[in-house]
C-alpha positions as CSV (number, residue, x, y, z in Angstrom):
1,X,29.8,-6.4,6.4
2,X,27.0,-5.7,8.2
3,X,23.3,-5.6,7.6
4,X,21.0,-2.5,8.3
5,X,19.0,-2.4,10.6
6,X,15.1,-1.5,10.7
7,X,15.3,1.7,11.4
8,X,17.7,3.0,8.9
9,X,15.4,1.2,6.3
10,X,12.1,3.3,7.4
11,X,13.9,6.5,7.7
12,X,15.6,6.0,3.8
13,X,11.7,4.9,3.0
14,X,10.7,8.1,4.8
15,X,13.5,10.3,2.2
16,X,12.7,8.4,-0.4
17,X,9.0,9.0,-0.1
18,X,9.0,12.7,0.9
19,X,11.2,12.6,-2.7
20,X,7.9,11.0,-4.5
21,X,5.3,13.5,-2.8
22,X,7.6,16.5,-4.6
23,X,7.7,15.1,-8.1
24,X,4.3,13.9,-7.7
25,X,3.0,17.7,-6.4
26,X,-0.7,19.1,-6.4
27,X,-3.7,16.4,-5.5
28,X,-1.9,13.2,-6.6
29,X,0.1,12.6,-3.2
30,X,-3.7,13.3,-2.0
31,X,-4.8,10.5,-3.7
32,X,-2.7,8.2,-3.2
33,X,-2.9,8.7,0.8
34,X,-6.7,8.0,0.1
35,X,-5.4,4.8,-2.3
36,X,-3.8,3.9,0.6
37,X,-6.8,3.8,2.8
38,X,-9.0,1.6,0.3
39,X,-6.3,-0.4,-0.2
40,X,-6.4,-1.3,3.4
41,X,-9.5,-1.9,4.0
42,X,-9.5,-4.4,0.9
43,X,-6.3,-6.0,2.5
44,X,-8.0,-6.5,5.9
45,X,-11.3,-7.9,4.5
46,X,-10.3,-10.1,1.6
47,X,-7.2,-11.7,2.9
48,X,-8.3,-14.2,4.5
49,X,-10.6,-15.6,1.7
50,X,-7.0,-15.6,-0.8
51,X,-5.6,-17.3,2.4
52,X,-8.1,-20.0,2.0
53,X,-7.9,-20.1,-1.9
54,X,-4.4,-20.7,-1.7
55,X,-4.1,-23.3,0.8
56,X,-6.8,-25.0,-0.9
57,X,-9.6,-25.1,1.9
58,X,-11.6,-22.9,-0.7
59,X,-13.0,-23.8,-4.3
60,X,-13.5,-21.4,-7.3
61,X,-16.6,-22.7,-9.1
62,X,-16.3,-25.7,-7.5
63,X,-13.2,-27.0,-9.9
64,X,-10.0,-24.5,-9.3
65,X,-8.0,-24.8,-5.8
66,X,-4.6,-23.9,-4.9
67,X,-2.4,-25.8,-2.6
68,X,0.2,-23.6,-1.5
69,X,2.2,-22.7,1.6
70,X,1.8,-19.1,1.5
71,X,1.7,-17.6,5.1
72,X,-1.2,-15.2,6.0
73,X,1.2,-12.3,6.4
74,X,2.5,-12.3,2.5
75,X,-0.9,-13.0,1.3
76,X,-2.1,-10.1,3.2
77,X,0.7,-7.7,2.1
78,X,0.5,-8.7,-1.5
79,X,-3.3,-7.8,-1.7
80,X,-2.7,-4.5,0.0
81,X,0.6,-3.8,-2.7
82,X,-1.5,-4.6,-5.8
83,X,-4.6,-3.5,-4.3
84,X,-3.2,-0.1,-4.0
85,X,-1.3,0.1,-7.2
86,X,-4.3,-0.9,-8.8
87,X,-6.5,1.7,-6.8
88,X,-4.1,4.7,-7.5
89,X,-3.8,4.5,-11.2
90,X,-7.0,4.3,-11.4
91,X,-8.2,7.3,-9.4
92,X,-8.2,10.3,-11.6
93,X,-5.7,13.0,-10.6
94,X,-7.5,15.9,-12.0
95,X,-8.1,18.1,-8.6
96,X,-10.9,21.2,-8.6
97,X,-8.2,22.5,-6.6
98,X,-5.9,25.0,-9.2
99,X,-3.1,26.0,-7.2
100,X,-0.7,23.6,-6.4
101,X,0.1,22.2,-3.0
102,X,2.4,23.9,-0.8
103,X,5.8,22.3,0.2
104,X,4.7,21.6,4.0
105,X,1.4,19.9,2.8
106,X,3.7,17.8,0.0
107,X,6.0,17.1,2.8
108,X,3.0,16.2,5.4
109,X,0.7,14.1,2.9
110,X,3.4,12.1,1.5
111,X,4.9,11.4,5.2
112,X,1.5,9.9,5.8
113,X,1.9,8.0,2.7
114,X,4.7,5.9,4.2
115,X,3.4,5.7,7.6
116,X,0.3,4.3,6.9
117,X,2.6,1.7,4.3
118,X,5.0,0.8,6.7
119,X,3.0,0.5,9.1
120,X,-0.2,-1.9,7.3
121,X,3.0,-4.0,5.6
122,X,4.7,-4.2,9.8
123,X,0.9,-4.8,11.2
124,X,0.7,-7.7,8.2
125,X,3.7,-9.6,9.9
């Protein structure tokens, strides 16, 4: 049998987003490209102080370390996962906006959703 390759994963990702952006509709796929965003600035500027905590070269209040062998790259990608969950449940999904978003801008906004995941989670590695 044989295993699939990259590309066939990001373009399922791609369906399986675009999918998400229509049940989701109106301002949340908006908000959770912006979740996105915050989530990867957080990513870029905290992981390497969890890298440290981790593999023990830093100290929380001078008693708790962590030795571990956790690689920069899955540190990184699990602060930008939670961080984002975290960040998008938390932003409120009531939009000024009344009418509801039309299919292209679904479509668009939740392609850009992927993207930007795919590609922080690829840039991680």
């Amino acid at each position: 049998m044989q295993l699939t390759t990259w590309d066939v994963f990001i373009g399922r990702a791609f369906i399986i987003g675009i999918a998400y952006g229509f049940i989701l509709r109106r301002a949340k796929t908006i908000n959770t490209l912006l979740s996105l965003y915050i989530a990867l600035v957080i990513a870029n500027n905290f992981s390497s102080y969890l890298y440290d905590f981790f593999n023990g070269k830093n100290y929380l209040a001078d008693q708790i370390w962590i030795k571990s062998n956790a690689s920069y790259s899955t540190v990184s990608i699990v602060v930008f996962l939670v961080s984002w969950v975290l960040i998008s449940g938390a932003i409120n999904s009531s939009s000024n906006r009344s009418s509801e978003l039309s299919a292209l801008e679904v479509v668009v906004y939740s392609a850009l959703n992927i993207a930007l995941i795919i590609s922080s989670v690829l840039s991680f590695l």
